[in-house]
TILO-799758 format. One record per residue: residue in one letter; residue number from 1; x, y, z of N, C-alpha, C in turn. Coordinates in Angstrom, 2 decimals, padded with zeros to 5 digits. Example, Ala and Ser with C-alpha at 12.3 -4.5 7.8 and 13.67 -1.06 7.14 Angstrom:
// TILO-799758
+------+-----+---------+---------+---------+---------+---------+---------+---------+---------+---------+
! rest !  nr !    n_px !    n_py !    n_pz !   ca_px !   ca_py !   ca_pz !    c_px !    c_py !    c_pz !
+------+-----+---------+---------+---------+---------+---------+---------+---------+---------+---------+
!    a !   1 !  013.19 ! -005.69 !  007.80 !  012.30 ! -004.50 !  007.80 !  013.20 ! -003.30 !  007.80 !
!    s !   2 !  012.85 ! -002.25 !  007.08 !  013.67 ! -001.06 !  007.14 !  012.90 !  000.03 !  007.87 !
+------+-----+---------+---------+---------+---------+---------+---------+---------+---------+---------+
***
This chain:
// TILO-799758
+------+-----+---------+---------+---------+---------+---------+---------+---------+---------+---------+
! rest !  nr !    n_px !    n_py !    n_pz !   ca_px !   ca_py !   ca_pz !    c_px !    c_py !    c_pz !
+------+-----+---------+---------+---------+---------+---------+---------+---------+---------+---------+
!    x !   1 !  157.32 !  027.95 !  266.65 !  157.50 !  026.52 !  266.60 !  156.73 !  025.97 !  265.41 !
!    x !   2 !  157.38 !  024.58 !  265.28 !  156.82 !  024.16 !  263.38 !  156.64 !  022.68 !  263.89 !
!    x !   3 !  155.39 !  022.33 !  263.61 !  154.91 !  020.52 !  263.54 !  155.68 !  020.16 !  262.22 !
!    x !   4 !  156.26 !  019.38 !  262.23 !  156.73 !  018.81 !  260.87 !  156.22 !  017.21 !  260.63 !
!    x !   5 !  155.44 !  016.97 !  259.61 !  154.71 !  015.82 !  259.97 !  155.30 !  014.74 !  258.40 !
!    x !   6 !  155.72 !  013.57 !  258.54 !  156.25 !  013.33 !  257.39 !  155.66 !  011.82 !  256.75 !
!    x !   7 !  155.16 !  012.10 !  255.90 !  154.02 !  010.88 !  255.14 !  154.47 !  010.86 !  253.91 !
!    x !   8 !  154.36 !  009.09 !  253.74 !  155.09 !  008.90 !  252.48 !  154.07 !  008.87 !  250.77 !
!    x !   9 !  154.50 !  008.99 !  249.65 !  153.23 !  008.59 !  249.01 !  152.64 !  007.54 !  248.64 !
!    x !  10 !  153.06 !  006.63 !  249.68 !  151.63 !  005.51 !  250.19 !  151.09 !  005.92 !  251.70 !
!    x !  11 !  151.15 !  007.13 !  252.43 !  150.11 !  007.64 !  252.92 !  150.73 !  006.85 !  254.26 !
!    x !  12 !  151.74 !  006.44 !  254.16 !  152.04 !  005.77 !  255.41 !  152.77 !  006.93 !  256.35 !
!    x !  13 !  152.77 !  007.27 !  257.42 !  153.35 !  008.38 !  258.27 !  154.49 !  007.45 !  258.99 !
!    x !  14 !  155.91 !  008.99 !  258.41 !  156.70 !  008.22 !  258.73 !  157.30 !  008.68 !  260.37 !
!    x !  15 !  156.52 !  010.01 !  260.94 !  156.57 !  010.29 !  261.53 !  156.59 !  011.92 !  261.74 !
!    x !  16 !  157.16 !  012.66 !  263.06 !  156.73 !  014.32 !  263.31 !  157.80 !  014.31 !  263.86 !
!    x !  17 !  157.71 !  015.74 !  264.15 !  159.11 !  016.59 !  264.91 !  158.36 !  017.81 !  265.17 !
!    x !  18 !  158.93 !  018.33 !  266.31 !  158.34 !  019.66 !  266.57 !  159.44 !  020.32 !  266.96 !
!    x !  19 !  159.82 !  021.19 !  265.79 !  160.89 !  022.01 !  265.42 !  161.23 !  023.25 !  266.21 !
!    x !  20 !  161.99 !  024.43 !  266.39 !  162.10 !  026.12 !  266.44 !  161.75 !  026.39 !  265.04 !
!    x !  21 !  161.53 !  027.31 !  264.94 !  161.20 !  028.17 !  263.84 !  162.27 !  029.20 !  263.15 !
!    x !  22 !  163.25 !  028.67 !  263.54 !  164.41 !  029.46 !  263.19 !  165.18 !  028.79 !  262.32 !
!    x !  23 !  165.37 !  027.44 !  262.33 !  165.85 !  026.92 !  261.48 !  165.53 !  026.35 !  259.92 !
!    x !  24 !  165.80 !  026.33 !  258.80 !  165.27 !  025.63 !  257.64 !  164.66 !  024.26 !  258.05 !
!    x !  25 !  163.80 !  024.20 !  257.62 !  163.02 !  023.03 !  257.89 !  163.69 !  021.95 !  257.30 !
!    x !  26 !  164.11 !  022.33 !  255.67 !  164.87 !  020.85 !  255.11 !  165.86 !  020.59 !  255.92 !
!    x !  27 !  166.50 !  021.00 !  256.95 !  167.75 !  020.94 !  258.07 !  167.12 !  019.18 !  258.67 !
!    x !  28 !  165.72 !  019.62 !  258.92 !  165.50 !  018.54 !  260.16 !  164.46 !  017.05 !  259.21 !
!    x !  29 !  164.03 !  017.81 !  257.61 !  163.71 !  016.82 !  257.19 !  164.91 !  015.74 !  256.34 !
!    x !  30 !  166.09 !  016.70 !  256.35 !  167.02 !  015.60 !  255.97 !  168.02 !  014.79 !  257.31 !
!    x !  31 !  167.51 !  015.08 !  258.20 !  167.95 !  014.20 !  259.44 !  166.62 !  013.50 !  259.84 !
!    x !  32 !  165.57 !  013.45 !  259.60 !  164.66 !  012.30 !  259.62 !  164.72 !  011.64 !  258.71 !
!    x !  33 !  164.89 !  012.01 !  257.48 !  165.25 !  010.47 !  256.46 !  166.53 !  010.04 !  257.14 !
!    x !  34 !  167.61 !  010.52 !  257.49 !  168.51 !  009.55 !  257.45 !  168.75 !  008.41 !  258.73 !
!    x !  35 !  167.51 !  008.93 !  259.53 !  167.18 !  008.09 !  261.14 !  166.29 !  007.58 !  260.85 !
!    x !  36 !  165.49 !  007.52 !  259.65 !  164.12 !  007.26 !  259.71 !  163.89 !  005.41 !  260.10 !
!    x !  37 !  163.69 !  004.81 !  260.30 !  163.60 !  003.22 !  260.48 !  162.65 !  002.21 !  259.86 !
!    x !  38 !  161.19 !  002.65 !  258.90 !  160.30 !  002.63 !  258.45 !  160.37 !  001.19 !  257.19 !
!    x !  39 !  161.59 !  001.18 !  256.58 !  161.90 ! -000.09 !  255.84 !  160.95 !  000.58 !  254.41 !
!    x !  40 !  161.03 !  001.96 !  254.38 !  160.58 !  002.64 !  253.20 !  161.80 !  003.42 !  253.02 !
!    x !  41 !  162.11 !  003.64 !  250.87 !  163.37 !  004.35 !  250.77 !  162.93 !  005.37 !  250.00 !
!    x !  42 !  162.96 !  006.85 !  250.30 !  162.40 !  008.02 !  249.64 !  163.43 !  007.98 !  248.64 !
!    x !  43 !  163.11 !  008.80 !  247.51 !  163.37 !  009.23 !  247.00 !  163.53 !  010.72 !  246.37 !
!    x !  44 !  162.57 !  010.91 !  246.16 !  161.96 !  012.63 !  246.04 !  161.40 !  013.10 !  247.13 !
!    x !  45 !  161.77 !  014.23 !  247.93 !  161.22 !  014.92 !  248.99 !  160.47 !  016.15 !  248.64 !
!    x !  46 !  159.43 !  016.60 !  248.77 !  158.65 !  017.73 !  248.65 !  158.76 !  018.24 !  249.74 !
!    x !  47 !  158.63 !  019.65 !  249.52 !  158.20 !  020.75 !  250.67 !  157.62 !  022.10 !  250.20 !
!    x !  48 !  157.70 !  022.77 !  251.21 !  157.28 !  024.11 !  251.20 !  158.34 !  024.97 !  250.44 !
!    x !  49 !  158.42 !  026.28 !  250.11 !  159.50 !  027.11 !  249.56 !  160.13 !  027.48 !  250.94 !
!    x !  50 !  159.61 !  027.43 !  252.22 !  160.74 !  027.80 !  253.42 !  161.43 !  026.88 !  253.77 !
!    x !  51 !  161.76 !  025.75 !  252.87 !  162.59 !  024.78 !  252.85 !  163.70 !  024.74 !  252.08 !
!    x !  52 !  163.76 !  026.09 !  251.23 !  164.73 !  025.94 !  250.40 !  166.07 !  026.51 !  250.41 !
!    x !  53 !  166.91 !  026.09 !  249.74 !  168.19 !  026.65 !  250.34 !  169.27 !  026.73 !  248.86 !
!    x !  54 !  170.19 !  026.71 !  248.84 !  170.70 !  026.15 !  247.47 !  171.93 !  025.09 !  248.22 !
!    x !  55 !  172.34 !  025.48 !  249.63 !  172.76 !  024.54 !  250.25 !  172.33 !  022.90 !  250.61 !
!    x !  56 !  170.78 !  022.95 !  250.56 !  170.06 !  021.66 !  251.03 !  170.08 !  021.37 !  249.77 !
!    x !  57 !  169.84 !  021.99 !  248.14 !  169.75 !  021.38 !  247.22 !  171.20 !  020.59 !  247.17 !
!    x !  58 !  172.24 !  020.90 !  247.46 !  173.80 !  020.19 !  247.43 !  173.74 !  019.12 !  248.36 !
!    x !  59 !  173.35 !  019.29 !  249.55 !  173.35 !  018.27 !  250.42 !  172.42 !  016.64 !  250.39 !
!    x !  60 !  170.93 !  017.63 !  249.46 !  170.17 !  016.06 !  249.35 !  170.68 !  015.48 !  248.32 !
!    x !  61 !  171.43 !  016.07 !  247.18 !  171.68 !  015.79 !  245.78 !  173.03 !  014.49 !  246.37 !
!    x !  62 !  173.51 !  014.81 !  247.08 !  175.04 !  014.09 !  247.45 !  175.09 !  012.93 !  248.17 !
!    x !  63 !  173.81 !  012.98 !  248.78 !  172.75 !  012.14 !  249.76 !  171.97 !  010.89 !  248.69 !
!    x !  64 !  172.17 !  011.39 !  247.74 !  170.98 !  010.37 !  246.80 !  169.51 !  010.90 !  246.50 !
!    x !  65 !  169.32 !  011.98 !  247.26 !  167.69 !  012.48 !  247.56 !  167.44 !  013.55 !  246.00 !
!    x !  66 !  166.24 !  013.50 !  245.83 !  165.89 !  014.48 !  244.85 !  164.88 !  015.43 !  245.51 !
!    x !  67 !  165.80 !  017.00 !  245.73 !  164.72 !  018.26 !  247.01 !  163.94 !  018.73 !  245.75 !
!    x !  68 !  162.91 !  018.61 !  246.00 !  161.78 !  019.56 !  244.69 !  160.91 !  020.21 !  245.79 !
!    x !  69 !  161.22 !  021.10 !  246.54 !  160.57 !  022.29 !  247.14 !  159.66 !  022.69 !  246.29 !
!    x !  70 !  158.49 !  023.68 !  246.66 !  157.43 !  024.02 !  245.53 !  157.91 !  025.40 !  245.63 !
!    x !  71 !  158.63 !  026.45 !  244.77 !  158.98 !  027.71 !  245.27 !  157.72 !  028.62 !  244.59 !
!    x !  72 !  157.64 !  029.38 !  246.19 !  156.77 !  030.61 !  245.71 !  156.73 !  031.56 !  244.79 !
!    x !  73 !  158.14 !  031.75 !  245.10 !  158.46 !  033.41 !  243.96 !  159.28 !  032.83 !  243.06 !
!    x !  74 !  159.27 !  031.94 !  242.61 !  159.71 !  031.12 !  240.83 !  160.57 !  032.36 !  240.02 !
!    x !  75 !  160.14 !  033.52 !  240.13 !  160.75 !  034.45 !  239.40 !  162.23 !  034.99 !  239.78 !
!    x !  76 !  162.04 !  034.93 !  241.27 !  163.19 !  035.84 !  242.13 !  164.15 !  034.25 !  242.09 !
!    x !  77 !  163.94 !  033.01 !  242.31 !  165.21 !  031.81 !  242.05 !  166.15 !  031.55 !  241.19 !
!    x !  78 !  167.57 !  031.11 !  241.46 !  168.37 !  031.01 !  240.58 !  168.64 !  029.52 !  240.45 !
!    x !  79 !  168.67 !  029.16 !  239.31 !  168.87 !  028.08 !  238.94 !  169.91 !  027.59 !  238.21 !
!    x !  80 !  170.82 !  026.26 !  239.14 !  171.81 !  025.69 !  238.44 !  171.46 !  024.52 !  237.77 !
!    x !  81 !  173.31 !  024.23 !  236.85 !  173.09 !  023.22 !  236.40 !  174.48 !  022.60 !  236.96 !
!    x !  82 !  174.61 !  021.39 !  236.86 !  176.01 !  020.79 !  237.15 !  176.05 !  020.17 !  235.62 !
!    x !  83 !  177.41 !  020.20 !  235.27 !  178.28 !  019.65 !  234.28 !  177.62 !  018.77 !  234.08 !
!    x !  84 !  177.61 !  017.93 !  232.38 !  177.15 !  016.83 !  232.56 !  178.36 !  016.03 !  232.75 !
!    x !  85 !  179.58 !  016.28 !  232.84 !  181.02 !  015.77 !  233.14 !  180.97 !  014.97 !  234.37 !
!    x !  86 !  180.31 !  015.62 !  234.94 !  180.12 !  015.07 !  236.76 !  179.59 !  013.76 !  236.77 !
!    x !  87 !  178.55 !  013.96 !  235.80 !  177.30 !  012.98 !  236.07 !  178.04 !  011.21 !  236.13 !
!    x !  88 !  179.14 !  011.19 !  235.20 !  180.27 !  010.55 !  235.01 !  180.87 !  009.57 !  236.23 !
!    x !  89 !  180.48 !  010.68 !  237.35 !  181.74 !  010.27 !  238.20 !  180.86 !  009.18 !  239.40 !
!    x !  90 !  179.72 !  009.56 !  239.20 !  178.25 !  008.51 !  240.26 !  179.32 !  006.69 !  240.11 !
+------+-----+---------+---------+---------+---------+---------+---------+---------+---------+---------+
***
């Protein structure tokens, strides 16, 4: 089991969850932003590297969110780019 505790950077807590441990964590931190009620609007989400996915990077990106996970093994990650064609279409 995982405390997930979520504070903004004005230190204001926007609240917890107490997760399984089976699931990606960004799973349940991108369903607390989108319930969140706080009258604060994130922008950039940080986490751990067991938050990462290349799926959650698609999902917060589409969402408006910017995922900057801190990854551990930097070496072993693959990194995209999207078209700048796309960027077009916002």
């Amino acid at each position: 089991m995982t405390y997930l505790n979520y504070t903004s950077d004005q230190f204001t807590g926007l609240g917890g969850l107490v997760i399984p441990g089976t699931i990606r964590d960004s799973v349940y931190v991108l369903e607390a932003l989108l319930e969140q009620e706080s009258g604060l609007n994130p922008t950039e989400i940080m986490s751990d590297s067991g938050s990462y996915s290349d799926l959650m990077f698609g999902l917060f990106w589409s969402l408006g969110y910017q995922f900057s996970p801190r990854l551990a093994e930097l070496k072993d990650a693959r990194f995209w780019l999207v078209d700048p064609v796309w960027a077009s279409l916002k």
